[in-house]
Each structure stands twice: as C-alpha cells, then as structure tokens.
N, C-alpha and C positions, 0 to 999 in steps of 0.2 A: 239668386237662388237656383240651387241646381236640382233639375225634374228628375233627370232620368239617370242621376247616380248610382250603377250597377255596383253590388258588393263585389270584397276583392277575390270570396271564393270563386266567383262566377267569371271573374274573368282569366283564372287559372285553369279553366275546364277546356280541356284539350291540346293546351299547351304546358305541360310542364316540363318540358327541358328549358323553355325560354323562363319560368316565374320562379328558378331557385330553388324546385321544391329534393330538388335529387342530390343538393350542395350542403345540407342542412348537419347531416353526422359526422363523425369519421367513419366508417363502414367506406365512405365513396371513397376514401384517400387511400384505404389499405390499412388504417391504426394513426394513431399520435405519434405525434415524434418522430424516429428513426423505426417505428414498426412498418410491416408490410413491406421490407425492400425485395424481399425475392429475388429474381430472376434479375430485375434491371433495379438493379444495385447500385452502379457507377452511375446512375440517373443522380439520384439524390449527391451523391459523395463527394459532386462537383460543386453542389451548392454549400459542403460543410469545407471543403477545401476555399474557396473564395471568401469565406469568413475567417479563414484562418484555426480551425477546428480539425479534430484528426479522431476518424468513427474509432470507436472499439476505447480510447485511452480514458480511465478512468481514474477514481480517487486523489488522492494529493499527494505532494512529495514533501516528505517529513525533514525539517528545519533541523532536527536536534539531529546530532553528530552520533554516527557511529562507532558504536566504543568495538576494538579490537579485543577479544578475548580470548584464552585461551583455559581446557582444565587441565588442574592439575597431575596428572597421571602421563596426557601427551607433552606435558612440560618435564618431566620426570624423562618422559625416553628423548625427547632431542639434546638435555643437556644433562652430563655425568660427572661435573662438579660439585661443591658442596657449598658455593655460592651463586646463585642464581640471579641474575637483576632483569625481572623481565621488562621493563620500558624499553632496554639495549636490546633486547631480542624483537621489540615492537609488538609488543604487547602493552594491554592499559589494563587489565581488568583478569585476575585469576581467577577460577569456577572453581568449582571442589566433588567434581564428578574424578575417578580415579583412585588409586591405593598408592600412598604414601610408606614405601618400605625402606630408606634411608633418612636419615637429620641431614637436612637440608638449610640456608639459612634465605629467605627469599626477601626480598625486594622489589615493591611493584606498587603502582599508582591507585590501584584497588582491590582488595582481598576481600571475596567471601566468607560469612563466618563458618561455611563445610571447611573452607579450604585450609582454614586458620589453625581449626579446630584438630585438624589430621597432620598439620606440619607439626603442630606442638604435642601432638601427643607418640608422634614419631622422637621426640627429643628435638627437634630445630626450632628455631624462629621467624618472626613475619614482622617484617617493616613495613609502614606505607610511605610513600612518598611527601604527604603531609606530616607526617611526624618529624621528620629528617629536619 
C-alpha cells in the first residue's frame, strides 16, 4: 500500500512544460492540418513532398471524356458549303447558340435540339451519326 501517493495535479505544479500541459490544442501547432504555415512554409512542404503529396492540388480528375463542341453560327462562318460534316472538321457535339441564315445540310455525332430546330426551319437538314 502506498502512503504518500501525491495527486497528479500537484505534481504538475511548477513544471508544466515537462507534464504536457502546453501540447494539449492546436493553438500550439499554429491550426490543423496544413493551417498556420506562414512565414516558414517550406518547413512543413518537405514533410508533404516525402509522402508524395503536392500542397495547394485539389479535387479530382474527371474520368468521362471530353466532348469537342462547337455552335452553330461559328460553324456557319468557318465552312461556306452547303454540306457540312462536322466529325471531319473534329467536332462531336453541335450547340445551337448562333443565327442560321442559309440551308445547310449537317452531319454530326450529336445535335442539340436549338441547333436542330434552326437548321430546319432555315429549310436544311440534321443527321446524326447514329442514324446513318
């Protein structure tokens, strides 16, 4: 049996940089995480580099394919024929932003219904490449 077992507050009295009591928040670190780098910045950046991590890069890089489009109005001034095929021109996807003021006949692996909607009532037509 032990007599003269002092509490643990009493034996933190006068030493608290040795009993932990200043290591307890983050306030001592400067913030969580990647807060508080300040001034000595490249301190921390070396620990995020050595893991393989890179400060500042964020969110995620999107799996589905970027579709190439283009509207119909600057398709209208790059080509001055009356058959258009825009896959050949490297395009996937016509928009229907633009003024349609000739009959056109287009061809294209995906057509807006604006853009549909303006070819045919200029007098032309719209294929898609599905249909074909």
């Amino acid at each position: 049996m032990v007599v003269n077992k002092t509490s643990k507050a009493h034996k933190r009295k006068g030493c608290w940089r040795r009993s932990g009591y200043r290591t307890r928040g983050a306030g001592n670190r400067g913030g969580r995480g990647k807060a508080g780098w300040g001034k000595r910045r490249s301190h921390r950046r070396q620990m995020f580099l050595k893991q393989g991590l890179k400060p500042g890069k964020r969110g995620f890089v999107s799996v589905k394919p970027k579709t190439n489009s283009v509207n119909i109005g600057s398709l209208l001034k790059l080509v001055e024929s009356e058959k258009i095929n825009a896959s050949k021109l490297g395009f996937q996807k016509v928009l229907g932003k633009g003024v349609v003021n000739r009959k056109i006949n287009l061809t294209a692996r995906a057509v807006t219904e604006t853009a549909k909607q303006k070819i045919i009532k200029a007098g032309g037509t719209v294929k898609t490449e599905q249909e074909n």
